[in-house]
FIVORO-239125 format. One record per residue: residue number from 1; x, y, z negated of N, C-alpha, C in turn; residue in one letter. Coordinates in Angstrom, 1 decimal. Layout:
BEGIN
site n:NUM; nX:X; nY:Y; nZ:Z; caX:X; caY:Y; caZ:Z; cX:X; cY:Y; cZ:Z; res:A
...
! end
This chain:
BEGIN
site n:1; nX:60.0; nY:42.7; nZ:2.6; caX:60.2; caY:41.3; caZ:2.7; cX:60.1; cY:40.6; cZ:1.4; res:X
site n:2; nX:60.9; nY:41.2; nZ:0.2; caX:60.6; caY:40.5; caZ:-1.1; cX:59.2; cY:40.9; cZ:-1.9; res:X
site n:3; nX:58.5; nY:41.4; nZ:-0.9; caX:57.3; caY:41.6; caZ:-1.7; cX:56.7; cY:40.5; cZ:-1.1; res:X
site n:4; nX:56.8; nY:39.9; nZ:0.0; caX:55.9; caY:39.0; caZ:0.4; cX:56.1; cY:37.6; cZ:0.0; res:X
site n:5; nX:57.1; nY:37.3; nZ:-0.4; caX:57.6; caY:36.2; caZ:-0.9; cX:56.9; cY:35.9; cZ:-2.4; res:X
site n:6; nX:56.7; nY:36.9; nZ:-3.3; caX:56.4; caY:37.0; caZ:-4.4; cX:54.8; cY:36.7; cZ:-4.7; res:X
site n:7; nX:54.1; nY:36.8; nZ:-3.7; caX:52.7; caY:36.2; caZ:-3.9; cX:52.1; cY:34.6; cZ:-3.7; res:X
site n:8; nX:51.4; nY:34.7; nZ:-4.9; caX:51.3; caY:33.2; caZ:-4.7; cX:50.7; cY:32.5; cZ:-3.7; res:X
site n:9; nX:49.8; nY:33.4; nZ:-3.0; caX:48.9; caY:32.6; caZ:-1.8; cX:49.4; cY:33.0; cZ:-0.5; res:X
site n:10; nX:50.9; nY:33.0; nZ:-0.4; caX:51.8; caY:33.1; caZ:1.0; cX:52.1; cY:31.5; cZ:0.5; res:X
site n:11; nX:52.4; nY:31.1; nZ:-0.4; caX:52.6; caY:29.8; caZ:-0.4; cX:51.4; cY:28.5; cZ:-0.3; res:X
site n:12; nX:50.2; nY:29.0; nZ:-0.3; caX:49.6; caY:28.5; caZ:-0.7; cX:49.2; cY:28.4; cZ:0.6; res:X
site n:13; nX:49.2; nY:29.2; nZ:1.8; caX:48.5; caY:29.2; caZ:3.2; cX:49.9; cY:28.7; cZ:3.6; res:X
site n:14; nX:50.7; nY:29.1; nZ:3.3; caX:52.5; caY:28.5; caZ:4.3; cX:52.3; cY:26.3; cZ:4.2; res:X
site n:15; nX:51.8; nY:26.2; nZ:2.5; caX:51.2; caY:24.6; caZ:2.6; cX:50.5; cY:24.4; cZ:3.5; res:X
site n:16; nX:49.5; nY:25.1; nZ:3.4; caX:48.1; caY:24.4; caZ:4.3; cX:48.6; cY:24.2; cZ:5.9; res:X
site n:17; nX:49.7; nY:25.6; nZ:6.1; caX:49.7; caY:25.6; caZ:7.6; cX:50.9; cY:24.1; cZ:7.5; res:X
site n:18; nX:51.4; nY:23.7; nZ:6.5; caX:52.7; caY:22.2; caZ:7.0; cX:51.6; cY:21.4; cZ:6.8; res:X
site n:19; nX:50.2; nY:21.2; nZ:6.1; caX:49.4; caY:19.8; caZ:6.4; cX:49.2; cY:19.5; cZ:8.1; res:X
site n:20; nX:49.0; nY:20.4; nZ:8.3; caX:48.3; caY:20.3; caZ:9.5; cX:49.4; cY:19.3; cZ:10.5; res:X
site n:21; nX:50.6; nY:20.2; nZ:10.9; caX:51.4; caY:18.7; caZ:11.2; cX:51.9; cY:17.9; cZ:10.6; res:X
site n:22; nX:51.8; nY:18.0; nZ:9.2; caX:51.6; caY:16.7; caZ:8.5; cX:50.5; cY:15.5; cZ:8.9; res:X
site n:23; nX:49.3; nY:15.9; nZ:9.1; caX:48.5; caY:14.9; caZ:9.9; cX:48.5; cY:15.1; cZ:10.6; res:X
site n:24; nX:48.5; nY:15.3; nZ:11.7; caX:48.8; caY:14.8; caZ:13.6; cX:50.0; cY:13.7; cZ:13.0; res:X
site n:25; nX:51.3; nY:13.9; nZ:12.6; caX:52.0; caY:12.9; caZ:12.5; cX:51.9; cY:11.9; cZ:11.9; res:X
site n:26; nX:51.6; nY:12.0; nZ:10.3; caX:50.8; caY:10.7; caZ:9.8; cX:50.0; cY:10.2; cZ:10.5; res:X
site n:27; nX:48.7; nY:10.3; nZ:10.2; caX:47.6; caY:9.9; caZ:10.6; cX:47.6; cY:9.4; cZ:12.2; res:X
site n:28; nX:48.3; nY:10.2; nZ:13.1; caX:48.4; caY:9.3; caZ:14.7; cX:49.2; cY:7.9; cZ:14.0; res:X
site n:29; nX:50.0; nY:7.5; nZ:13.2; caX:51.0; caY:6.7; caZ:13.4; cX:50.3; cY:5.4; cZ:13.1; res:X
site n:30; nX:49.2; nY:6.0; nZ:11.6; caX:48.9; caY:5.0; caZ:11.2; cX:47.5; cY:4.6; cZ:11.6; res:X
site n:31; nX:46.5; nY:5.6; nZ:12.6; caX:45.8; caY:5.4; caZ:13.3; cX:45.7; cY:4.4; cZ:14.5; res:X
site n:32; nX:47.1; nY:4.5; nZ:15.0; caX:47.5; caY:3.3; caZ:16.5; cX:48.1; cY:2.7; cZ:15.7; res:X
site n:33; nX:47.8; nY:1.3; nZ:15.6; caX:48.8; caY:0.3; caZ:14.9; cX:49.9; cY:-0.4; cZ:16.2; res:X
site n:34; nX:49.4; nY:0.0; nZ:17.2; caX:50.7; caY:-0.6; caZ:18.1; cX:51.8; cY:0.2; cZ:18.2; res:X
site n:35; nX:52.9; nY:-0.2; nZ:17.8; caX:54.2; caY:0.8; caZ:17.3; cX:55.0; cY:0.7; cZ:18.6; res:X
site n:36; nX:54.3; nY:-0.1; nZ:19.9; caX:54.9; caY:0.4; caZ:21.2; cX:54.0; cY:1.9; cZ:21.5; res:X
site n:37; nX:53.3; nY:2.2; nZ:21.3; caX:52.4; caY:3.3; caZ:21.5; cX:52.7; cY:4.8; cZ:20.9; res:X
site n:38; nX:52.9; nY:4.2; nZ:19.6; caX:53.4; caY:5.3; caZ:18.6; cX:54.5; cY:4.9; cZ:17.4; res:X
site n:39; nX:55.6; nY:4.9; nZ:18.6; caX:57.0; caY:4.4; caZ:17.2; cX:57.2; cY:5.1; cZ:16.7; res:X
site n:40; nX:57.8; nY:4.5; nZ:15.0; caX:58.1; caY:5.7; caZ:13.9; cX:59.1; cY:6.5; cZ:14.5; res:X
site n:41; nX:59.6; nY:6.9; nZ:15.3; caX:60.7; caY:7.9; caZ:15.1; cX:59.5; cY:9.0; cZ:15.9; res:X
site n:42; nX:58.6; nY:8.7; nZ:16.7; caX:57.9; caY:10.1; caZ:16.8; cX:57.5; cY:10.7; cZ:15.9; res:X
site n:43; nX:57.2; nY:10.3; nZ:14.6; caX:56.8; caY:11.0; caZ:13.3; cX:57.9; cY:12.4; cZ:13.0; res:X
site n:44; nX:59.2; nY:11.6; nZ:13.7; caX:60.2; caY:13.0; caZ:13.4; cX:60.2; cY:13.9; cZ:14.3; res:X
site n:45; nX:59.8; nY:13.7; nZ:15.3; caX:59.9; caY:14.5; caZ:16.8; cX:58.3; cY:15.4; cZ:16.3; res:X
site n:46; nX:57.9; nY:14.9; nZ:15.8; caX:56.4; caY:15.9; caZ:15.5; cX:57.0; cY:16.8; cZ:14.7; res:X
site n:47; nX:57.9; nY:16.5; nZ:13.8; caX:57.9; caY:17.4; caZ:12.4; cX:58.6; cY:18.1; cZ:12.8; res:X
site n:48; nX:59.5; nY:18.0; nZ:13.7; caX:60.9; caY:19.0; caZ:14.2; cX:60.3; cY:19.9; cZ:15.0; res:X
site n:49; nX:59.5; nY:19.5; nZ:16.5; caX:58.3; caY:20.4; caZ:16.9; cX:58.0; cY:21.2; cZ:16.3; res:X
site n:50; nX:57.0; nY:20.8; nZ:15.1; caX:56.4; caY:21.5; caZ:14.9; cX:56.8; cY:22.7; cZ:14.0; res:X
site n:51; nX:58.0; nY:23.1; nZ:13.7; caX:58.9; caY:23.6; caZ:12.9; cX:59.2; cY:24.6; cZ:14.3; res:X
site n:52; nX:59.5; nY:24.3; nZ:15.0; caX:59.8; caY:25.5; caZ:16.2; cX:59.2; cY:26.1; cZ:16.5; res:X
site n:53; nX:57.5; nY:25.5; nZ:16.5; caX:56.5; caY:25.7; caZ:16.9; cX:55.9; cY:27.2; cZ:15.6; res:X
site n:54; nX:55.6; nY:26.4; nZ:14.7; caX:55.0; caY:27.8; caZ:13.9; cX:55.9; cY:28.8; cZ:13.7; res:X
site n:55; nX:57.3; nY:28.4; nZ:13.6; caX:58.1; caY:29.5; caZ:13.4; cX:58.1; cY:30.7; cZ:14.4; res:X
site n:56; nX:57.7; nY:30.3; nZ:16.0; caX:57.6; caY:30.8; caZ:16.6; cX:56.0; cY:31.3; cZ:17.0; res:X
site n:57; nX:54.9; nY:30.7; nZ:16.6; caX:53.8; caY:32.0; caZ:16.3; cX:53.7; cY:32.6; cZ:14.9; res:X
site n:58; nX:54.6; nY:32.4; nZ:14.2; caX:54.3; caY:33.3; caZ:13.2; cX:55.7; cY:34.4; cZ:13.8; res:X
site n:59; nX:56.1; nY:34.5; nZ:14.2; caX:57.1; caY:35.7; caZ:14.8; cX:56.5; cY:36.3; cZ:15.9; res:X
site n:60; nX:55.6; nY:35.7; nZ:16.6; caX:54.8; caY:36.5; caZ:17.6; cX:53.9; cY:37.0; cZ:16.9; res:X
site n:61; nX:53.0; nY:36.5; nZ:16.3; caX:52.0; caY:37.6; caZ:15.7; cX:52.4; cY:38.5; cZ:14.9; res:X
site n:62; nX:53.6; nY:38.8; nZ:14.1; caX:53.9; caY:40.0; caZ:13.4; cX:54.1; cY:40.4; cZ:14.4; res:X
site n:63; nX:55.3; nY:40.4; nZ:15.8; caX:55.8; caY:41.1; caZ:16.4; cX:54.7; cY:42.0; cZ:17.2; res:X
site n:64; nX:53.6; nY:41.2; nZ:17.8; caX:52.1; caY:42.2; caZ:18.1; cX:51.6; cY:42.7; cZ:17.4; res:X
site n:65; nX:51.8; nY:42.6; nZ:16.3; caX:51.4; caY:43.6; caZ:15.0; cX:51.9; cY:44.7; cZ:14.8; res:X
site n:66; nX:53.8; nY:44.8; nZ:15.0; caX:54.3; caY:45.7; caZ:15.0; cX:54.1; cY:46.8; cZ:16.5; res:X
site n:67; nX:54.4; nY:46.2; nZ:17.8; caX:54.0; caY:46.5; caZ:18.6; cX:52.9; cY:47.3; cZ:18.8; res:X
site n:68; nX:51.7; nY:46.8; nZ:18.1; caX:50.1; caY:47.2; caZ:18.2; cX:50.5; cY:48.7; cZ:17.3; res:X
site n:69; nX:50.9; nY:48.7; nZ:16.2; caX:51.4; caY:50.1; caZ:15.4; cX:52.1; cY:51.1; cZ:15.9; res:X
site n:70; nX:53.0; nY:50.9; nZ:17.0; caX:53.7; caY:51.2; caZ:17.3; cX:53.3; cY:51.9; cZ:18.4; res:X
site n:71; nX:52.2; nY:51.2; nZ:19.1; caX:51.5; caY:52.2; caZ:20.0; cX:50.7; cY:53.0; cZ:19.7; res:X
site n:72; nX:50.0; nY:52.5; nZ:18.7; caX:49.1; caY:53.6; caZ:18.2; cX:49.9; cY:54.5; cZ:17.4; res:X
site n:73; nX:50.4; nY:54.8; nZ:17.2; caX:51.3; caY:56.2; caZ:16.0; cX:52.3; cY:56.3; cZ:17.7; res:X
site n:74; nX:52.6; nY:56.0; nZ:18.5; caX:53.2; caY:56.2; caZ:19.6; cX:55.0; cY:56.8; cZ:19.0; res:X
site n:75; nX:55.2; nY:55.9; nZ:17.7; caX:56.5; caY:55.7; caZ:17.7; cX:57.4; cY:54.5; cZ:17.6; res:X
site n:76; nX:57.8; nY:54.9; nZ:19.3; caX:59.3; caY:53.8; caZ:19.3; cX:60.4; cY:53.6; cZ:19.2; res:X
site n:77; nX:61.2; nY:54.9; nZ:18.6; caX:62.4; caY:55.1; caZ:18.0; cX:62.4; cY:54.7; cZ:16.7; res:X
site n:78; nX:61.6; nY:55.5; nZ:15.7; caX:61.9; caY:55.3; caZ:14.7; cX:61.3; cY:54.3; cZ:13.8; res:X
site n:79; nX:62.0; nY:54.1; nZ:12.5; caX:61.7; caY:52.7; caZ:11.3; cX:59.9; cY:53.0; cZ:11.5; res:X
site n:80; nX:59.7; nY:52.0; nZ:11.0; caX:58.2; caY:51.8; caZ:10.9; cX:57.9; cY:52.1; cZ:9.4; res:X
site n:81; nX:56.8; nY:52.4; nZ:9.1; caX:56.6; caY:52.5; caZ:7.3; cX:56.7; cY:51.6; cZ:6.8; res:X
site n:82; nX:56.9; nY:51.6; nZ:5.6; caX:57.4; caY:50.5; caZ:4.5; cX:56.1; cY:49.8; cZ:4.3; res:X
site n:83; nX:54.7; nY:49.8; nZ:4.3; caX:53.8; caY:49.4; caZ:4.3; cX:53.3; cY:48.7; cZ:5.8; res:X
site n:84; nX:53.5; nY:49.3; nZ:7.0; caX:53.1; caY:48.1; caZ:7.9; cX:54.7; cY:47.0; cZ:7.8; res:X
site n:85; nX:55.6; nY:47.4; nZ:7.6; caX:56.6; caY:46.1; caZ:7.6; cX:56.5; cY:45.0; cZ:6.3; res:X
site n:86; nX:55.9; nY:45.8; nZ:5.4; caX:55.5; caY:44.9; caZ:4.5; cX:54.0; cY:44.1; cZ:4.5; res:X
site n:87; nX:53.2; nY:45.0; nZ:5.4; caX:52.0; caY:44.2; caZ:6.1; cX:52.7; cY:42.8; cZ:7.5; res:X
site n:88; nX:53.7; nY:43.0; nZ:8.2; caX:54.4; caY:42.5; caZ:9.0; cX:55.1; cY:41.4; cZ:8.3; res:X
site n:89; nX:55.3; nY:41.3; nZ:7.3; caX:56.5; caY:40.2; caZ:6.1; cX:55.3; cY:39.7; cZ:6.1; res:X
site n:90; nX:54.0; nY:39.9; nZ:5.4; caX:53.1; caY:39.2; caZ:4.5; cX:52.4; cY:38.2; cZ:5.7; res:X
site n:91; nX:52.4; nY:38.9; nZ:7.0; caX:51.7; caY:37.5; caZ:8.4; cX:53.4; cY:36.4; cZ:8.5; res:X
site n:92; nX:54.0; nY:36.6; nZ:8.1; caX:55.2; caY:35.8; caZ:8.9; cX:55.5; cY:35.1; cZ:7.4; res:X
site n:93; nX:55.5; nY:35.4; nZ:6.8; caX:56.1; caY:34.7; caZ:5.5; cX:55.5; cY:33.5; cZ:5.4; res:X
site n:94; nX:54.6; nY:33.6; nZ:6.1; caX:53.6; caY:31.9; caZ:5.5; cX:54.0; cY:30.7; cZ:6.3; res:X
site n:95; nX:54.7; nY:31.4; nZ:7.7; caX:54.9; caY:30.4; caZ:8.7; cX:56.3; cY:30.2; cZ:8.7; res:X
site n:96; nX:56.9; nY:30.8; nZ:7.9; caX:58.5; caY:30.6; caZ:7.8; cX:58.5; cY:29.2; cZ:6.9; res:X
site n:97; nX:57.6; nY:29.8; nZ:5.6; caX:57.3; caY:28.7; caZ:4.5; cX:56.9; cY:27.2; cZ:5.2; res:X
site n:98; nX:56.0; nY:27.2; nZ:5.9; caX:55.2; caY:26.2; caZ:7.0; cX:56.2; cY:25.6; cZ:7.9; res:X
site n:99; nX:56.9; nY:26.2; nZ:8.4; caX:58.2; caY:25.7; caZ:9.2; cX:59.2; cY:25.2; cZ:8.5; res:X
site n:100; nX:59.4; nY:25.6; nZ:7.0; caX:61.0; caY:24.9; caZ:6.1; cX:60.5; cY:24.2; cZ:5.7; res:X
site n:101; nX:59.0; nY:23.6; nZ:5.4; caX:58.3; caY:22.3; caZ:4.6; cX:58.7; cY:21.5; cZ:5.9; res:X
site n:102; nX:58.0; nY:21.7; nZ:7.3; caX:58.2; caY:20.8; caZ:8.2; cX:59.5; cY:20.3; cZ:8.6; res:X
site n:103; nX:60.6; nY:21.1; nZ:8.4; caX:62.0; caY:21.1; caZ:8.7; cX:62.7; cY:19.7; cZ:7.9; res:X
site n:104; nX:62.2; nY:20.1; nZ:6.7; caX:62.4; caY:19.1; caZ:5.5; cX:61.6; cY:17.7; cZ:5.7; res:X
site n:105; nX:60.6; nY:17.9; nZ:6.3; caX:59.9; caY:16.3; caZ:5.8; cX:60.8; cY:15.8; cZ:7.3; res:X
site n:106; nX:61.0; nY:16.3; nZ:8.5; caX:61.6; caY:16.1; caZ:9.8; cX:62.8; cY:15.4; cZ:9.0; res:X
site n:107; nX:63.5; nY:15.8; nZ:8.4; caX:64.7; caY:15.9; caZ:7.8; cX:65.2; cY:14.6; cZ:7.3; res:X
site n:108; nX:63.7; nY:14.1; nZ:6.2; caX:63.1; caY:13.2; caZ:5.7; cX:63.0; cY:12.1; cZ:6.7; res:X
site n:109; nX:62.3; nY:12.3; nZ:7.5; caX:61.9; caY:10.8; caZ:8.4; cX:63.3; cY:10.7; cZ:9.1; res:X
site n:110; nX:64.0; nY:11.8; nZ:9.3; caX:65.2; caY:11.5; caZ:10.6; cX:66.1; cY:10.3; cZ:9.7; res:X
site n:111; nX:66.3; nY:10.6; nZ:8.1; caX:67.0; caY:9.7; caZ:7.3; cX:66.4; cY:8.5; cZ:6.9; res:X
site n:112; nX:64.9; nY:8.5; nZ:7.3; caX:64.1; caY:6.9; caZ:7.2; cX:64.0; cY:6.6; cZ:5.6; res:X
site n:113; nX:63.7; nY:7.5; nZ:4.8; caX:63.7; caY:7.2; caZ:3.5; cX:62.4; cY:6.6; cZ:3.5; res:X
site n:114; nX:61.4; nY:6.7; nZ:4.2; caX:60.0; caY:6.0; caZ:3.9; cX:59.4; cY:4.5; cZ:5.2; res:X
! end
C-alpha cells in the first residue's frame, strides 16, 4: 500500500480521473442556463456521486484482479504475494485519490463557497 502512494503518476491519473466529474458538473451547469433545469445544488449531488461511484470501481477492479490471481495459482487460503497486492494498491490508489478530490470539491459546493 505505501509503495503505491509514493509515485507520482497515481496522482497524476487519481487528478485526471476527479476532472472528469468535475466536468459533467461544471460544464452541465453552465451549459443549461435555466437553473430550473439544472439548479446549483446538483453540482453537489454530482460530486458526492461521483465519489461513491469511483471509489467503488476502483475496489472492484483490484478485487478482479485479486480474484483473477487467485484462480490462477489456485490459492484461496493463503496471503497473496507482496507483489500482486502491491500490483492491487497501485489500480486502487488512483481512485481512492479521484474519490477524496471529489469528496472535497462536494464538500466545497455543499458550503456554497463559489
Amino acid at each position: 500500500m505505501k509503495r503505491a502512494f509514493t509515485r507520482y503518476y497515481t496522482y497524476l491519473i487519481g487528478v485526471a480521473l476527479a476532472t472528469i466529474p468535475t466536468c459533467i458538473a461544471i460544464i452541465s451547469y453552465f451549459a443549461i442556463s435555466d437553473s430550473a433545469v439544472w439548479p446549483y445544488e446538483n453540482i453537489k449531488y454530482t460530486f458526492l456521486f461521483s465519489t461513491v461511484v469511483l471509489f467503488g470501481i476502483g475496489f472492484i477492479i483490484q478485487d478482479l484482479y485479486r480474484a483473477r490471481i487467485r484462480h490462477k495459482t489456485k490459492n484461496w487460503a493463503e496471503k497473496l504475494p507482496e507483489q500482486n497486492l502491491d500490483t492491487a494498491w497501485s489500480i486502487f490508489s488512483p481512485f481512492i485519490i479521484a474519490s477524496i478530490i471529489t469528496l472535497i470539491l462536494g464538500l466545497i459546493f455543499h458550503i456554497r463557497l463559489f
